[in-house]
C-alpha positions as CSV (number, residue, x, y, z in Angstrom):
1,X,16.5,155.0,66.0
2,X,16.7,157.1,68.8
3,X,19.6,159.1,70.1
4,X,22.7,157.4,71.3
5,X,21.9,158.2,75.2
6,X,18.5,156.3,74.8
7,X,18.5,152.8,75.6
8,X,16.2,151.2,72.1
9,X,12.7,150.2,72.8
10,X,12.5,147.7,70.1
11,X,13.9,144.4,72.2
12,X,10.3,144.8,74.1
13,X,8.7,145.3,71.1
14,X,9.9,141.8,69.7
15,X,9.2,139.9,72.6
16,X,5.6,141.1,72.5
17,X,5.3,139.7,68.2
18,X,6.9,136.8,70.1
19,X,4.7,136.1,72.0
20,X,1.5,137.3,69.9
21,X,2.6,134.6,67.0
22,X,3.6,131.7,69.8
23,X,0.3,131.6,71.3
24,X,-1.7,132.6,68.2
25,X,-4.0,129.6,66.8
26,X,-1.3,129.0,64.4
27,X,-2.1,125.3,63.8
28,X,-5.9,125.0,63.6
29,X,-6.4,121.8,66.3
30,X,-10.2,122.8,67.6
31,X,-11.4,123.4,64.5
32,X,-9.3,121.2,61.7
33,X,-11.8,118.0,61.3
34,X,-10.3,117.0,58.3
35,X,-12.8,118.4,55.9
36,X,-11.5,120.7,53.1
37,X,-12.9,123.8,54.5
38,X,-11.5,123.5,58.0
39,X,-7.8,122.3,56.3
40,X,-8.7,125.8,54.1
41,X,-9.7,128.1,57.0
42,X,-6.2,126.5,58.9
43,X,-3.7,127.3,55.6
44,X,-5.5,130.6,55.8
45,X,-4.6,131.8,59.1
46,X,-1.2,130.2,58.6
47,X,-1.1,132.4,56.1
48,X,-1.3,134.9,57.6
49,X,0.9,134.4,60.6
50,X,3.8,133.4,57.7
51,X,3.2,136.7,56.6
52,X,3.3,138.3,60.1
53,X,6.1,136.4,61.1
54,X,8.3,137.3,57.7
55,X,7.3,141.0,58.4
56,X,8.3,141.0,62.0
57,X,11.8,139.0,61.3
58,X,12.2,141.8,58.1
59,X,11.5,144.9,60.7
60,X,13.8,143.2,63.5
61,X,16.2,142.4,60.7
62,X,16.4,146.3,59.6
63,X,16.5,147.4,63.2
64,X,19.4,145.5,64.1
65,X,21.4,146.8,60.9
66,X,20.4,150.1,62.0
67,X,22.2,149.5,65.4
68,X,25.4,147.5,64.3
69,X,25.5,150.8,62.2
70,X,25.6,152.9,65.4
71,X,28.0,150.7,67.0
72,X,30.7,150.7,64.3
73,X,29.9,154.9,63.4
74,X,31.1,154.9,67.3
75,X,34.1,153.0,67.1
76,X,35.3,154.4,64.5
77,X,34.9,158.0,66.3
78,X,36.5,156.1,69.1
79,X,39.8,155.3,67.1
80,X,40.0,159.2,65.6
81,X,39.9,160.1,69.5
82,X,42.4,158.0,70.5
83,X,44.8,159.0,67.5
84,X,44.1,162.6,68.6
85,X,45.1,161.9,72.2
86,X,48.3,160.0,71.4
87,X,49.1,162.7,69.6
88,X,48.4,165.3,72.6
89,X,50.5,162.8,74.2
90,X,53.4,163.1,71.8
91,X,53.3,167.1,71.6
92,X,53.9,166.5,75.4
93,X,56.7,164.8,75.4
94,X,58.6,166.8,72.6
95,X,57.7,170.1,75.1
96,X,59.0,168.3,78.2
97,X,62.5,167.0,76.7
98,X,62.7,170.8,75.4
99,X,62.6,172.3,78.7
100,X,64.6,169.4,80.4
101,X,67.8,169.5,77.3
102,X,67.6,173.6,78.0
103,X,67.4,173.4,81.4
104,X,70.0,170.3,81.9
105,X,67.5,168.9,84.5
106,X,68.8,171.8,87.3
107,X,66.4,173.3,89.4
108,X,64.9,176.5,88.4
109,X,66.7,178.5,91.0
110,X,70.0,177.3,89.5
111,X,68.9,178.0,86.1
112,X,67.9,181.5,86.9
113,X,71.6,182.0,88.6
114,X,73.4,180.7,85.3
115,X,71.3,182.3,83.0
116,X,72.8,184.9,81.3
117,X,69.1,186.8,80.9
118,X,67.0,185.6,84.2
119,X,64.3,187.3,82.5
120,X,64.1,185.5,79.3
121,X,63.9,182.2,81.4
122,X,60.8,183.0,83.0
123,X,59.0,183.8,80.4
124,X,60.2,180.7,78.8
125,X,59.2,179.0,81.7
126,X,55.8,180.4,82.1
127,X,54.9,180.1,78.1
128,X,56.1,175.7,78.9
129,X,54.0,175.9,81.8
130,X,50.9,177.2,79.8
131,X,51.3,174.8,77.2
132,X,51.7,171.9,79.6
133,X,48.5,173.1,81.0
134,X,46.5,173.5,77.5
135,X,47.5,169.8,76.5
136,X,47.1,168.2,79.3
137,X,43.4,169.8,79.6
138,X,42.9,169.0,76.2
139,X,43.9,165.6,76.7
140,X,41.7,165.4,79.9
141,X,38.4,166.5,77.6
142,X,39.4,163.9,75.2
143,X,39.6,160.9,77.9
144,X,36.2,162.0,78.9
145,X,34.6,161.8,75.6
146,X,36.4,158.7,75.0
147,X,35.2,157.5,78.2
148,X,31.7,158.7,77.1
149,X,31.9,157.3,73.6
150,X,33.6,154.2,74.4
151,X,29.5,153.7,76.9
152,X,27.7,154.6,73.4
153,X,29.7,151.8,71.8
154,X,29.1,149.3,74.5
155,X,25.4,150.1,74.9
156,X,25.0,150.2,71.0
157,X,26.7,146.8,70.8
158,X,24.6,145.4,73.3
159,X,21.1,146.4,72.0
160,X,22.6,144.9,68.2
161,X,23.6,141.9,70.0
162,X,20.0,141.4,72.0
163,X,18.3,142.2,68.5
164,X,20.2,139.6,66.5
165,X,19.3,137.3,69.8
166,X,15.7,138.1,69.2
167,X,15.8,138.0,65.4
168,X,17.4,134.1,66.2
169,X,13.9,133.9,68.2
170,X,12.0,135.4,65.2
171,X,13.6,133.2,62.4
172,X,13.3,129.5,64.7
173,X,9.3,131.1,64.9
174,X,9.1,132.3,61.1
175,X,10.2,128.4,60.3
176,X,8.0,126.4,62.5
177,X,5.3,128.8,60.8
178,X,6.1,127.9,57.2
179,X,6.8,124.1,58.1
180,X,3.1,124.2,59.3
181,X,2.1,125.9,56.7
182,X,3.8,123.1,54.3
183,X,2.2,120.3,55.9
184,X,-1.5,122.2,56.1
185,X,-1.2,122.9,52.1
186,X,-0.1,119.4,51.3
187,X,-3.0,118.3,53.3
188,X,-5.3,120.5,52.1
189,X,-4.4,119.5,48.6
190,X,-4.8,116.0,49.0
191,X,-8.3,116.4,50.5
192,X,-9.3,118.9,47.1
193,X,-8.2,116.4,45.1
194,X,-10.3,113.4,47.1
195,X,-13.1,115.9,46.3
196,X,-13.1,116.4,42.8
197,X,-12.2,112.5,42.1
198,X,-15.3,112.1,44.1
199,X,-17.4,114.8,42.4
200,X,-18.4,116.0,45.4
201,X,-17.4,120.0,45.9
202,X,-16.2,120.6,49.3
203,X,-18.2,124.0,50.6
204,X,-17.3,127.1,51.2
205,X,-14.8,128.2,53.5
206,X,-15.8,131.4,55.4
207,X,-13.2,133.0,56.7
208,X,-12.9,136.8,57.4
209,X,-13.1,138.6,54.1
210,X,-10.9,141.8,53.2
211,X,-14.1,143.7,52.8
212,X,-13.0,147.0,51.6
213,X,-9.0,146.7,52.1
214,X,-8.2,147.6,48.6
215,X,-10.0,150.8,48.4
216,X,-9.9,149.7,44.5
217,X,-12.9,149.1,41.7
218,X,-10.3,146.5,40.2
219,X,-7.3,143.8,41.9
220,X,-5.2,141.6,40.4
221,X,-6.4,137.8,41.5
222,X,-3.6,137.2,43.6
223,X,-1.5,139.5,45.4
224,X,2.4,138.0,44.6
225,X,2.9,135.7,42.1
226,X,4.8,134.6,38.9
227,X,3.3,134.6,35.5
228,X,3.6,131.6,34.0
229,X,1.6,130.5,30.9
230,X,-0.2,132.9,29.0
231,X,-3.0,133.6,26.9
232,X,-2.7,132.0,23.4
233,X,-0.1,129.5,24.6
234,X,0.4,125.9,23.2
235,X,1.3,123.0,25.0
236,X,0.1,119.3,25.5
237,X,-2.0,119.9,28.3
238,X,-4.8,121.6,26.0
239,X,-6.6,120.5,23.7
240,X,-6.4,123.8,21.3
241,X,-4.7,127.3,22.9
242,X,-4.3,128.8,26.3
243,X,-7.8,130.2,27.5
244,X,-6.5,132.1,30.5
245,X,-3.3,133.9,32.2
246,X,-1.8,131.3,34.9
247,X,-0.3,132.8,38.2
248,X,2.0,130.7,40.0
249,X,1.5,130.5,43.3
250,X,1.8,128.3,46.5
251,X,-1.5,125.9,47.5
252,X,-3.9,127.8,49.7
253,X,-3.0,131.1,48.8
254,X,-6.2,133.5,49.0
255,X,-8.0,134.5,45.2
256,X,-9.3,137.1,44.7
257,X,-12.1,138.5,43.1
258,X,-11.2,140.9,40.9
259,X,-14.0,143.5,40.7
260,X,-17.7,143.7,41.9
261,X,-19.9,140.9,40.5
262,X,-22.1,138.2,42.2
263,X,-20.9,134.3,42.1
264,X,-23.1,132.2,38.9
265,X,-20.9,129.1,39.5
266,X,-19.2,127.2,41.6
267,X,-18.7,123.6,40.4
268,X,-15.7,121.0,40.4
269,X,-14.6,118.3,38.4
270,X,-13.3,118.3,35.1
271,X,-10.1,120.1,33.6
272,X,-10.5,123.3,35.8
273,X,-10.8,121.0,38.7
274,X,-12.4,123.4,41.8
275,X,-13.6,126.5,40.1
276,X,-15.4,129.6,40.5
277,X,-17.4,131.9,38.0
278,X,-18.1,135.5,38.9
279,X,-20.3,137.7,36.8
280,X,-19.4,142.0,36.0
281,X,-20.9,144.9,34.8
282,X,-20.7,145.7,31.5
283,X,-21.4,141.6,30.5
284,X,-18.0,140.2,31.5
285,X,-17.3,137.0,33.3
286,X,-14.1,136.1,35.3
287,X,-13.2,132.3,36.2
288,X,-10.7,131.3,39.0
289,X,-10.1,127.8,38.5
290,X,-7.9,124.8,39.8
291,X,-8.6,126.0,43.2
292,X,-8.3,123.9,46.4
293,X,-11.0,125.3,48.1
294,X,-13.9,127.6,47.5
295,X,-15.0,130.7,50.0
296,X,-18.1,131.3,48.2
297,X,-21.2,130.1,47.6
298,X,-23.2,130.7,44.5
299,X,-25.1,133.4,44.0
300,X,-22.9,135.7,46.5
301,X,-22.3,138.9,45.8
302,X,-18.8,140.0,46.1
303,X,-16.5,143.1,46.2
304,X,-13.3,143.6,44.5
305,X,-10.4,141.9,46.6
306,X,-12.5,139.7,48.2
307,X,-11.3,136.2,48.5
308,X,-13.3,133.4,46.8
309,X,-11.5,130.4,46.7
310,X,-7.6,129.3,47.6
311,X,-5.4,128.4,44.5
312,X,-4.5,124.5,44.4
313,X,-3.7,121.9,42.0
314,X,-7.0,120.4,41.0
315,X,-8.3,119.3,37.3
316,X,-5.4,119.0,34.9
317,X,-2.5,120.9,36.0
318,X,1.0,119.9,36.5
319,X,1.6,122.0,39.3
320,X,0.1,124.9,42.2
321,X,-1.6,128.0,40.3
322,X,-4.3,129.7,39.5
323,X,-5.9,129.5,36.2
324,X,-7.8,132.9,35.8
325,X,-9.5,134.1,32.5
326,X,-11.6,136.6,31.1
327,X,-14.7,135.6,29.3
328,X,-18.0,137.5,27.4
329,X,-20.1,134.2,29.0
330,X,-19.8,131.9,31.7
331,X,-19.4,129.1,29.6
332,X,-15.6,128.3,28.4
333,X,-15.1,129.3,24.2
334,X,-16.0,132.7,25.2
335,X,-12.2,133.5,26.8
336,X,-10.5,137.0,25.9
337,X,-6.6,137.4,26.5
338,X,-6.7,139.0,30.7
339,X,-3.8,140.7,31.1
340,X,-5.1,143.7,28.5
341,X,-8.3,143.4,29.8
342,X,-7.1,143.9,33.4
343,X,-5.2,146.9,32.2
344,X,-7.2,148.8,30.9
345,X,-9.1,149.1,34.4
346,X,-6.2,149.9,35.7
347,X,-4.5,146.6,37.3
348,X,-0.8,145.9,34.9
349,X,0.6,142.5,35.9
């Protein structure tokens, strides 16, 4: 944050991702004809402005910690001030009954005719009168610094309460974001699933492709995710082992190609469901299967991190994922375990 004395820019910066995400094409109406590429082209750019949205609450979250901070840093310099002034306060008071029990509340003149050394009383009176001054011009500075901290408090308090205000905004936004997003990936799964029951592959969805955003020879499939079953694995659901490393993940979320390679199939039906095959130097194959959608074509040549498909529920799986493995062909029986493989070109799960 800035210093104290500068009223915090980030309230208009809010209102502008406000506004961005409320009028951003966030639910897909001119283009969604029902058709599993248009439901996969709206979850993507829902996607995105979840993403956005979580980001911008996060940053607007942090912000406003960073000013209730400020705000209780200042009252608490505020208290010490005010301790320090009562205290002025008291010193006062102990110096005035002093000079009124030694004096016996006469009149100076009076006092100087009793006194038995005239002398002595003046300069008694002159060092009261110089300490009267000193505390009360100490106690003047520390009203004006109150006064000018007690302003920092109030204007810190108010730009933590218009943040929280705006994070309120922010989180009512984030929400109606995600509940679109829900309904757009239930959708979209249903339609994959009318697909492949129909053995007819919906086509690709072409969206606008992170061409280059890695700056990497090698990704992981997925950007978050949970491992779930591995390589090797038993389980009723296959017929011997586990050909592949499953990544849980939500439906629609973009796949990835994990290196360079061209696209040899793209096909749907069967266990894998929606699937796509991509072929590497050096003879190795990678398969992303159980998709919802597909974002390329075969025959395509992609780059590494660039998306091919959205992860669903399709073929035989109990649940959102995607099922990705490693193979020596492009046929299945050919699978090596892919979390070793991945690491040795430098992408650890």
């Amino acid at each position: 944050m800035r210093s104290p004395r500068r009223r915090p820019r980030i309230v208009p910066v809010v209102l502008c991702a406000l506004a961005v995400l409320a009028a951003g094409p966030t639910d897909g109406t001119d283009e969604d004809d029902g058709s599993v590429p248009a439901l996969g082209a709206q979850v993507a750019r829902l996607y995105e402005d979840a993403a956005r949205a979580t980001q911008q609450y996060e940053d607007g979250r942090r912000e406003a910690e960073v000013q209730r901070s400020k705000a209780l840093e200042h009252e608490k310099r505020l208290d010490r001030h005010r301790q320090k002034i009562d205290s002025m306060h008291e010193d006062l008071g102990r110096i005035a009954r002093a000079q009124y029990r030694s004096g016996g509340g006469l009149p100076l003149t009076a006092q100087m005719i009793l006194a038995d050394d005239p002398d002595e009383l003046m300069r008694g009176q002159r060092a009261y009168s110089r300490a009267d001054l000193a505390v009360s011009n100490a106690i003047g500075r520390s009203l004006r610094a109150e006064a000018r901290l007690a302003a920092d408090e109030a204007e810190a308090q108010a730009a933590w309460q218009a943040l929280e205000e705006r994070n309120a905004a922010l989180a009512k936004l984030k929400k109606q974001v995600e509940d679109k997003l829900e309904a757009a990936r239930s959708r979209l799964e249903g339609q994959a699933d009318a697909s492949v029951a129909a053995g007819s592959c919906p086509g690709a969805v072409r969206l606008d492709q992170p061409y280059g955003r890695t700056g990497r020879s090698w990704v992981a499939p997925v950007e978050a995710y949970e491992l779930s079953a591995s390589f090797g694995s038993g389980g009723r659901r296959w017929a011997n082992r586990h050909t592949g490393q499953d990544f849980a993940v939500p439906v629609g979320t973009p796949v990835r190609s994990v290196g360079a390679g061209r696209v040899v199939k793209v096909s749907c039906g069967g266990a894998f469901g929606i699937q796509v095959v991509v072929q590497h130097a050096g003879g190795y194959y990678t398969q992303y299967a159980h998709l919802a959608a597909v974002a390329v074509d075969q025959g395509d040549r992609v780059r590494p991190g660039q998306w091919v498909g959205q992860s669903g529920s399709t073929g035989n799986s109990t649940g959102p994922h995607l099922h990705f493995e490693v193979r020596i062909t492009p046929e299945m029986g050919s699978a090596l375990d892919p979390v070793p493989w991945l690491s040795r070109h430098g992408v650890p799960l």
